[in-house]
PALUM-720435 format. One line per 5 residues: number of its first residue (from 1); for each residue x negated, y negated, z negated of C-alpha. Coordinates in nm, 2 decimals. Layout:
BEGIN
NUM	X,Y,Z | ... $
END
This chain:
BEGIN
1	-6.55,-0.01,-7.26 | -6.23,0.07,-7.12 | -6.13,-0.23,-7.11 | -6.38,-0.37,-6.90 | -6.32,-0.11,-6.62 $
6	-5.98,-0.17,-6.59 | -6.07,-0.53,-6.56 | -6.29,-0.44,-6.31 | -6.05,-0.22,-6.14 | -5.84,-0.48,-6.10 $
11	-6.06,-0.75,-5.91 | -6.11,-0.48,-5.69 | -5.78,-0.43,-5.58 | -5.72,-0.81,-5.57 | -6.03,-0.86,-5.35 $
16	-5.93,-0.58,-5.15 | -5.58,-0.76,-5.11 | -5.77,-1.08,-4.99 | -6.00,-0.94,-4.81 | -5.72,-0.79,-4.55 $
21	-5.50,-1.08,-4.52 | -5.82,-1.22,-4.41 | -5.89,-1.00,-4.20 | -5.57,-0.95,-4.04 | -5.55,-1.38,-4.01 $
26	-5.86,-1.33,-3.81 | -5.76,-1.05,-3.59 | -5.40,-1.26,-3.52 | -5.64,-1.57,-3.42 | -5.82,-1.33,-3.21 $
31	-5.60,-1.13,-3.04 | -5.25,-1.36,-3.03 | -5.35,-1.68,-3.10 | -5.07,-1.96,-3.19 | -5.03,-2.21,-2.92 $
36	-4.69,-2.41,-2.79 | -4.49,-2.37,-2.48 | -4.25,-2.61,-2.31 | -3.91,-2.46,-2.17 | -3.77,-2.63,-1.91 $
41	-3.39,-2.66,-1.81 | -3.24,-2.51,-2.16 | -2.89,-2.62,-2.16 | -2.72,-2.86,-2.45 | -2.38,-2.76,-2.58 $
46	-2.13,-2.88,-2.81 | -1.92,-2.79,-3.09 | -1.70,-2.95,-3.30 | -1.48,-3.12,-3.02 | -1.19,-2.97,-3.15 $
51	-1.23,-3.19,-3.42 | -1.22,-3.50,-3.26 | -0.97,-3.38,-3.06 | -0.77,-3.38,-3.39 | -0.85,-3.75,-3.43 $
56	-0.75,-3.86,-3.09 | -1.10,-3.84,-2.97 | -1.30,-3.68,-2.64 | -1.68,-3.68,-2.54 | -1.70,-3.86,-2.22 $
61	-2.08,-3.79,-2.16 | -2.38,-3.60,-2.29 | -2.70,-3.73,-2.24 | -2.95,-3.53,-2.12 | -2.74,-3.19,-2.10 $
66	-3.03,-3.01,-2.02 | -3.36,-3.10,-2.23 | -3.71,-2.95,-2.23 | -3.78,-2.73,-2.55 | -4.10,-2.72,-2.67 $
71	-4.17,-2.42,-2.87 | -4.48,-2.35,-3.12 | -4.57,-1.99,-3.21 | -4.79,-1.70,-3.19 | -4.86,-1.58,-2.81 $
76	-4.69,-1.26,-2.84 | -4.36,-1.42,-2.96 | -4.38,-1.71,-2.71 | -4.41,-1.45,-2.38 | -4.10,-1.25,-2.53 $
81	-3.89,-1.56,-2.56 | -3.98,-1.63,-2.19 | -3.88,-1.30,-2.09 | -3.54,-1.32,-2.27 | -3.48,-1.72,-2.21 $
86	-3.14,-1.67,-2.04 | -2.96,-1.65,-2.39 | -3.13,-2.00,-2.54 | -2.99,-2.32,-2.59 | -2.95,-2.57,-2.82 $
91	-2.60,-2.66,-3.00 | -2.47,-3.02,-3.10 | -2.22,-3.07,-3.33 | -2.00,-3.37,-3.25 | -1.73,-3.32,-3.55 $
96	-1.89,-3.61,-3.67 | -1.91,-3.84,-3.41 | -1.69,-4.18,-3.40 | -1.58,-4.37,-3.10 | -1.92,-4.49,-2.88 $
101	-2.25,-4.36,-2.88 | -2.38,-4.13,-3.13 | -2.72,-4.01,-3.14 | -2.74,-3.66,-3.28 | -3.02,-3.38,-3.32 $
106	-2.96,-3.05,-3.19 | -2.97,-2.71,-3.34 | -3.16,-2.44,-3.12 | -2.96,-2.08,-3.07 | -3.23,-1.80,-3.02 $
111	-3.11,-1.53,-2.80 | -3.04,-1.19,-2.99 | -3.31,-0.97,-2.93 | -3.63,-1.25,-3.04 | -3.73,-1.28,-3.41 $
116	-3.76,-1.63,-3.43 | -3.95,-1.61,-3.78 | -4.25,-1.67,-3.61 | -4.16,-1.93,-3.43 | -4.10,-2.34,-3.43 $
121	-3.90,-2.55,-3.22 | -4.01,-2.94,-3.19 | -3.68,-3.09,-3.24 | -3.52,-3.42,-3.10 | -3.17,-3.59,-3.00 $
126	-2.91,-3.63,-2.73 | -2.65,-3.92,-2.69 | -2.26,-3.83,-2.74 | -2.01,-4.08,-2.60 | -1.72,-4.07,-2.73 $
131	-1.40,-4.22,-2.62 | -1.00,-4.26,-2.68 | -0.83,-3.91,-2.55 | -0.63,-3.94,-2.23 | -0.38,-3.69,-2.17 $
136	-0.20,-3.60,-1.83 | -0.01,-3.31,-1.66 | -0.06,-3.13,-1.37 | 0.19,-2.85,-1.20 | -0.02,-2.53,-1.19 $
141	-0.12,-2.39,-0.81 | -0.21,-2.02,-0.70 | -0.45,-1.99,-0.51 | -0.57,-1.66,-0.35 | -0.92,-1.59,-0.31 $
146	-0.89,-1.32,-0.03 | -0.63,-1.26,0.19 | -0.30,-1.03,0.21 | -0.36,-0.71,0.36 | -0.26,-0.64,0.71 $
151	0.10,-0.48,0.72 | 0.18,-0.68,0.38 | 0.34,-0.99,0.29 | 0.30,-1.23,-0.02 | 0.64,-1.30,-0.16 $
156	0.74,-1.63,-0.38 | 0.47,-1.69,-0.68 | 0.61,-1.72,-1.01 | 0.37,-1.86,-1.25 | 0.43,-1.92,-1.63 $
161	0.39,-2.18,-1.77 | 0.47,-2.41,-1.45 | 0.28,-2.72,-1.59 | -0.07,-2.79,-1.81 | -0.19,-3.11,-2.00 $
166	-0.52,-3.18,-1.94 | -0.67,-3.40,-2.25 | -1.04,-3.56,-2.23 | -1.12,-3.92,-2.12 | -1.00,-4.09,-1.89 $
171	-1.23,-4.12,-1.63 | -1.26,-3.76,-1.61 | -0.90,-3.70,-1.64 | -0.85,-3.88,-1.39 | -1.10,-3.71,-1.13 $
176	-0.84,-3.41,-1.12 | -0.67,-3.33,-0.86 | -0.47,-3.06,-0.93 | -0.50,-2.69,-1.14 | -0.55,-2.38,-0.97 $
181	-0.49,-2.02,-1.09 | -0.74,-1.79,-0.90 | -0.70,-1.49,-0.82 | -0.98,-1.32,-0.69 | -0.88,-1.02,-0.46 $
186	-1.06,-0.89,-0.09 | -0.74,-0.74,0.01 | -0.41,-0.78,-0.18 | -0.18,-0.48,-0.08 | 0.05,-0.45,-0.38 $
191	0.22,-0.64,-0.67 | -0.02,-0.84,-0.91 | 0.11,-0.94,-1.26 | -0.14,-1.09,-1.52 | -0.34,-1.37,-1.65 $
196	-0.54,-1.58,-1.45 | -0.76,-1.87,-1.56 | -0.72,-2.24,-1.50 | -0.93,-2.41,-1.32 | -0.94,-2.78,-1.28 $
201	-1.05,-2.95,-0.92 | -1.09,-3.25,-0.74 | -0.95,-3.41,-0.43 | -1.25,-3.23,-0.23 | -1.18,-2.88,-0.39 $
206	-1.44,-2.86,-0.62 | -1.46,-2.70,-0.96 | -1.46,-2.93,-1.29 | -1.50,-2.73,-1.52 | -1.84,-2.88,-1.67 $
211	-1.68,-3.18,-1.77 | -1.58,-3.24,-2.15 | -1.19,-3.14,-2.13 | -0.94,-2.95,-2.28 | -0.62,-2.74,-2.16 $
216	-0.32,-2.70,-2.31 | -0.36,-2.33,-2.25 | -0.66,-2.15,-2.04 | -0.47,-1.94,-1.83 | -0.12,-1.85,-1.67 $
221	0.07,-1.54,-1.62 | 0.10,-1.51,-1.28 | 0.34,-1.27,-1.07 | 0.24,-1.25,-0.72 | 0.49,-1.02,-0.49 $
226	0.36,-0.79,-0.23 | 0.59,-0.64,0.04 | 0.51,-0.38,0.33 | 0.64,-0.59,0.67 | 0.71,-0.37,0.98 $
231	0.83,-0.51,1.31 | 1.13,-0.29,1.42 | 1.31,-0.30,1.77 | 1.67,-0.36,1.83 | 1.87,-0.13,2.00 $
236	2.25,-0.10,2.11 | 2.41,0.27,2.17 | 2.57,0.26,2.53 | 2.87,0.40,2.56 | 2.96,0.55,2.94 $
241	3.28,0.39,3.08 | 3.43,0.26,3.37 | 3.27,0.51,3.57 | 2.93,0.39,3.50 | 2.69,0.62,3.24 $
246	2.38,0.49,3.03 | 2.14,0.56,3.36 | 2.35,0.32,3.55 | 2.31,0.07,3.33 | 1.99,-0.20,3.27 $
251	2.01,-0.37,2.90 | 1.83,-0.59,2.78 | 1.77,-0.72,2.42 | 1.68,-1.07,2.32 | 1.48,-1.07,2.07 $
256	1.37,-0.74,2.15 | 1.28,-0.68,1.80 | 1.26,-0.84,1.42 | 0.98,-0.84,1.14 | 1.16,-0.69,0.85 $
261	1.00,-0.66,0.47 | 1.05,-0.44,0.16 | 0.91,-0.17,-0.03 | 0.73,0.10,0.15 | 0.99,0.34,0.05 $
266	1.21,0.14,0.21 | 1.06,0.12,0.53 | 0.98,0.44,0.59 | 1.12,0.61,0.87 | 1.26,0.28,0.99 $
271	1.19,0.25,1.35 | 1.49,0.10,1.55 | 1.78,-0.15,1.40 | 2.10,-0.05,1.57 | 2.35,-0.35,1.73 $
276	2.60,-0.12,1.78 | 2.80,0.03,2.08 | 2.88,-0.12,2.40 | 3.10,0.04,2.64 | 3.05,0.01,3.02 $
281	3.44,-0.04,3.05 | 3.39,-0.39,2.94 | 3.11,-0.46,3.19 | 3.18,-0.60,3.53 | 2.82,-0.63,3.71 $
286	2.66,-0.82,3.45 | 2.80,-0.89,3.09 | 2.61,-1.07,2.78 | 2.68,-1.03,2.44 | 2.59,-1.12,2.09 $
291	2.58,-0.89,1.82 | 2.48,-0.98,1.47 | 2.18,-0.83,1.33 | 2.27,-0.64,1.04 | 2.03,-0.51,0.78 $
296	2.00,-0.31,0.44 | 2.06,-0.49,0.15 | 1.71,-0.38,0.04 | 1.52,-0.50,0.32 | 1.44,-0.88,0.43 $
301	1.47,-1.02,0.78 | 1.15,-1.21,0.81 | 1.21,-1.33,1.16 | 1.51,-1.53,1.03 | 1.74,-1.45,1.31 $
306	2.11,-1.35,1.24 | 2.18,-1.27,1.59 | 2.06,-1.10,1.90 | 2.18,-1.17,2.31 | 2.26,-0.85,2.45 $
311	2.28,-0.86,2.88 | 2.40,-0.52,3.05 | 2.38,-0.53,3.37 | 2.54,-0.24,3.65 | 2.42,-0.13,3.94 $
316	2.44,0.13,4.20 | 2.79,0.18,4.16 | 3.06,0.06,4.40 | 3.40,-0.10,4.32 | 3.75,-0.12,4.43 $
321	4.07,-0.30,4.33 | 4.41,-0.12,4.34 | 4.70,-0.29,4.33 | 4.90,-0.10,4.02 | 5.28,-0.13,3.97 $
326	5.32,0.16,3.70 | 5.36,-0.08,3.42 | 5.50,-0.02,3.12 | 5.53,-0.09,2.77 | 5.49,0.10,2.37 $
331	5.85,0.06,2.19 | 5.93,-0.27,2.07 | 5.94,-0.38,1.70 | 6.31,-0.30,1.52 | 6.55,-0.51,1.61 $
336	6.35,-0.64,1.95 | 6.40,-0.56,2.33 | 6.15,-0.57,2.60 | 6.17,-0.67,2.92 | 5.86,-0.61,3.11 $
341	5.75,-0.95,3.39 | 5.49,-0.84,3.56 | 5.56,-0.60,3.83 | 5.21,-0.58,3.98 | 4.88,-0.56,3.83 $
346	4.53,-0.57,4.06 | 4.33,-0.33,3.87 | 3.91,-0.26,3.94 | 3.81,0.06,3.96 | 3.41,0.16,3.97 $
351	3.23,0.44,4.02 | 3.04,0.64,4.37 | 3.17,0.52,4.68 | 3.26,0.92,4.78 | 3.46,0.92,4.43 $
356	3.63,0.59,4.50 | 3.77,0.72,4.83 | 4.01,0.98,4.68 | 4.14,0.77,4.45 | 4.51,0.62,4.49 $
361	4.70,0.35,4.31 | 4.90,0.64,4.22 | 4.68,0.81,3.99 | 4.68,0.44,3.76 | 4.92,0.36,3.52 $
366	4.95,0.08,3.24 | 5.05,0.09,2.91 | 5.11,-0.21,2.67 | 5.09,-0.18,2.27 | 5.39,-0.39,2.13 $
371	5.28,-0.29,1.79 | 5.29,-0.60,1.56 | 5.48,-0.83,1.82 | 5.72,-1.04,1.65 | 5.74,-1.35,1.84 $
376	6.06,-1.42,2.11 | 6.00,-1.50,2.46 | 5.75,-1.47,2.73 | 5.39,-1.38,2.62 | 5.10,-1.22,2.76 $
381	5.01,-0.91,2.58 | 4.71,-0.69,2.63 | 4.74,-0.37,2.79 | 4.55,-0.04,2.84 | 4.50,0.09,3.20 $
386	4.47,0.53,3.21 | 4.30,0.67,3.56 | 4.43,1.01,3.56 | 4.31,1.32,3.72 | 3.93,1.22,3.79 $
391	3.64,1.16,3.52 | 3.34,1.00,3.77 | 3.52,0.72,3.83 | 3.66,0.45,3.58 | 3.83,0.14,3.52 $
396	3.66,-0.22,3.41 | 3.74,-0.52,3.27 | 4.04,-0.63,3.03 | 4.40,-0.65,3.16 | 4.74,-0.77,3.03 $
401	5.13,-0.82,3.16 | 5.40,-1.08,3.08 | 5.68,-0.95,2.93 | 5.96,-1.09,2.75 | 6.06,-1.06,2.38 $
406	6.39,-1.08,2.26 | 6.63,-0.97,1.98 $
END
């Protein structure tokens, strides 16, 4: 009697069992019914080319290299792989391919977040050509996508390593043009130092890098230096002289000013490159000189120039020549007697035409240095001319006397 419950029991539960897969087979039908979509423009890609690369080989074209997938499945799953189709595509691998064509079926890749239990991809093939690797090497370029920032300079690039080979076949080896490390920056203001990816491009520009080949190494370390540039005037520090002060005088600097470079540090404060002094003693009306432009060590003339033209010119002063015969001379070297030529010397004296009145030959006297003169005979030597007893008036120009040298 028992026995014949339990039996009973038990086709129970097993109809029961039946009866909801049924059921549930039914309701799927109904509600999300099994169907197939096509997906269009699902890219093909490629493993294994390392492989052949090993052997000497390259693929040299993919045919198609984007397919149509067609998909079977229930509704449900269908519409959340169309939602999510960014992360399929289909995966080829060529490890086993030989030199020519290969025809090869494809493995789909379902993106992460899709259970593809439920679903069925209609397989099919692509063509893999495969041909001889061709290798070739290209010195690596920087290029800057951006520009330097205004006030800043981009030094000398120093990019490591110098050269890549590019391996793959030889037709599209040889559509290169040349490798480019990018750097991508809206405004470069200061030092960059790191990797940058290689990018191969053609004659026109244009990235290459869909086509089948392979670096030596995917990036470079790149240094690119960034210096602060300032333009900075040139200036000279009059010195008054010859009766003439720094308001009587015009000056005028060519070039007026340089572009110099360096760290900000560096430039800071910076506002005027001095020449050096010029004394108005040594200018008669209008004098040019040339001074050499002298910098830091830590800064960088960017303009190039080593020089700069100097013109002084005086005006509003009058002049007048005295005829001087208070010559005379420093003591000779040991050993050496002096005998001074020159009994007359025209000197010019500038300054306020009142001033230059009430001044008299007899207030000028000249001196000659015989410090250092070793040489017998008659020789110029340079002297100094003193204007006592006034101070708005002064002499100009360069004098000397003869005198005679002997031992």
């Amino acid at each position: 009697m028992m026995g014949k419950l339990l039996e009973k029991r038990w086709v129970c539960i097993l109809l029961s069992v039946l009866l909801a897969i049924a059921f549930w087979a039914y309701v799927r039908a109904a509600v999300d019914p099994s169907g197939t979509t096509t997906i269009h423009n699902v890219r093909v890609e490629t493993t294994g080319a390392n492989v052949l690369a090993s052997q000497g080989l390259a693929i040299s074209e993919i045919t198609p290299q984007i397919i149509e997938l067609q998909v079977e499945g229930p509704n449900s799953a269908r519409t959340n792989l169309l939602r999510n189709r960014s992360g399929l595509y289909v995966r080829v691998d060529v490890s086993s391919c030989v030199e020519g064509e290969n025809t090869l079926r494809w493995r789909e890749v379902w993106p992460e977040n899709i259970n593809y239990d439920d679903l069925t991809a209609l397989r099919s093939t692509v063509t893999v050509k495969v041909e001889k690797l061709y290798s070739k090497s290209f010195d690596i370029q920087f290029h800057l996508e951006g520009r330097v920032a205004e006030g800043y300079q981009m030094g000398t690039i120093a990019i490591e390593p110098e050269q890549v080979v590019i391996s793959g076949p030889v037709e599209q080896v040889n559509q290169v043009d040349q490798v480019v490390a990018v750097l991508r920056n809206g405004e470069l203001s200061e030092r960059f130092a790191g990797d940058l990816e290689l990018i191969p491009m053609d004659k026109q520009g244009k990235s290459l890098a869909d086509l089948e080949l392979t670096l030596s190494t995917e990036t470079a370390y790149v240094v690119v230096p960034v210096v602060k540039t300032k333009t900075v005037k040139l200036t000279v520090n009059v010195v008054p002289g010859g009766g003439a002060t720094e308001d009587d005088a015009e000056v005028d600097i060519d070039p007026p000013s340089i572009v110099v470079s360096g760290s900000e540090t560096d430039l800071e404060g910076l506002e005027e490159i001095s020449l050096g002094p010029i004394s108005l003693s040594d200018v008669v009306s209008t004098n040019v000189f040339t001074r050499p432009i002298t910098l830091d060590p830590s800064l960088t003339n960017e303009s190039g120039l080593t020089t700069a033209t100097v013109k002084v010119t005086v005006e509003g002063l009058d002049t007048e020549a005295f005829a001087v015969t208070n010559i005379r001379t420093g003591p000779p070297p040991d050993g050496y007697t002096v005998d001074v030529v020159t009994q007359s010397v025209l000197v010019t004296v500038r300054g306020p035409a009142e001033e230059l009145a009430n001044i008299d030959a007899s207030q000028i006297r000249i001196v000659a240095s015989l410090s250092g003169v070793t040489t017998e005979g008659n020789q110029q030597v340079r002297a100094h001319v003193y204007l006592d007893g006034t101070s708005t008036v002064g002499v100009i120009g360069e004098y000397t006397i003869a005198v005679n040298i002997s031992k």
